[in-house]
N, C-alpha and C positions, 0 to 999 in steps of 0.2 A: 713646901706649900703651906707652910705655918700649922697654926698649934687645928686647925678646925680642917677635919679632912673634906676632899671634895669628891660629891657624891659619881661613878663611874658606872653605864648601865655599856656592857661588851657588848657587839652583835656579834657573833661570826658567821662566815657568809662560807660555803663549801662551793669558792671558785675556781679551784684544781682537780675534784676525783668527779669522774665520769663515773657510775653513768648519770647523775643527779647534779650535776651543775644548772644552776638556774640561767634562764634565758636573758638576753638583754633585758629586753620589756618586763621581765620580773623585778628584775634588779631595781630599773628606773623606779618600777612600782613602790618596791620596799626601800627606796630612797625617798619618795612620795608620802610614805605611810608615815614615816620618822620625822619628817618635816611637818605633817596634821599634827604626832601625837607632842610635839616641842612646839608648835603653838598651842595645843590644847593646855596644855601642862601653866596650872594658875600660881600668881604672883609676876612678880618682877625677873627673875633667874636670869642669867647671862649663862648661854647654852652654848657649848661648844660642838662640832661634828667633825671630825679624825677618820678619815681612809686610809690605808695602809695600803703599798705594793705598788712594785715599780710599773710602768709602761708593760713597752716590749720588750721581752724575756729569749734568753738562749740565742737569737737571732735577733738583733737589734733592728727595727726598721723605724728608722728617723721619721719618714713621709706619715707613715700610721699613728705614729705618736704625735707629730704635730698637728694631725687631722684631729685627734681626740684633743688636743690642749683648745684648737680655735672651736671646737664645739661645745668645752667650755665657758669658752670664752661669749659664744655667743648662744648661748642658754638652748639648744639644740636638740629642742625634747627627738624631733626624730628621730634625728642619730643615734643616738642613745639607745631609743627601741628598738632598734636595727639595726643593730652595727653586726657586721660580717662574723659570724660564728669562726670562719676560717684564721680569721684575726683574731681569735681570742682563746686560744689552744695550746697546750703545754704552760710553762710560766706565763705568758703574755694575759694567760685569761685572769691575774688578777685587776686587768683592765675592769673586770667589773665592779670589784672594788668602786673603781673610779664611776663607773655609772651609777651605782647606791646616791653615791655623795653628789654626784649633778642632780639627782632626785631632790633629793636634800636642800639642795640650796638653790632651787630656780630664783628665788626670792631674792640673793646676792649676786654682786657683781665681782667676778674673779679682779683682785685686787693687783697679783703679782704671782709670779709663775718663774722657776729655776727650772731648767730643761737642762740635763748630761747625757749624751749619750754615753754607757760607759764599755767600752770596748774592751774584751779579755785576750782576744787570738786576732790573726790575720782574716781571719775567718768569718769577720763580723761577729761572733758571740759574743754576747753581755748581755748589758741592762739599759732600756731607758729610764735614764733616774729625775724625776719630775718630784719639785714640792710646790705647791699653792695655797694662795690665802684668799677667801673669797669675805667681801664686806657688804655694808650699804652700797658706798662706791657714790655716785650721784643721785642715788634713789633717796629721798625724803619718809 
């Protein structure tokens, strides 16, 4: 990354230990607040925003995952603030992860999306493994 380091501000988000896991609508919230305090933020800066953690966990369910990529897709404050608690439980809940970041960037258009489901047993266990890039897109 060259000779001049680049500045890194961590969130982390406790979206695995009960009893204290935040609600959807929190999430979205503090995906909302990071996207104020990165437009407040003065000068020129070119600002990056990183989620981390797959889909759906231990139990891969394809259908829930591609529900959450087209909500995405299509900027879907509701969902987001309501998405099924049931759905988001053991591994899988670092789907919230992913609702911080649709906080984050209502303002972009998901640009491009790699979706794996990645299966370990007969059993369906694994991972949805999801990476995206969100831009202007056709917004001016």
């Amino acid at each position: 990354m060259g000779t001049v380091p680049v500045p890194v501000v961590p969130l982390f988000l406790n979206a695995y230990y009960p009893p204290n896991q935040p609600s959807p609508d929190r999430c979205y919230r503090l995906g909302r607040a990071i996207r104020h305090a990165v437009a407040a933020f003065p000068g020129e800066a070119r600002v990056g925003v990183l989620a981390s953690g797959g889909l759906s966990h231990f139990l891969v369910d394809e259908d829930f995952d591609h529900t959450v990529i087209e909500a995405l897709r299509r900027r879907d404050e509701n969902f987001f603030r309501t998405a099924p608690l049931h759905k988001l439980q053991s591994g899988s809940s670092e789907i919230r992860n992913w609702i911080c970041l649709a906080g984050a960037v209502t303002d972009l258009t998901l640009d491009w999306v790699s979706y794996t489901p990645g299966y370990r047993t007969p059993a369906l266990t694994g991972t949805g493994l999801c990476f995206a890039s969100f831009g202007k897109g056709d917004q001016v």
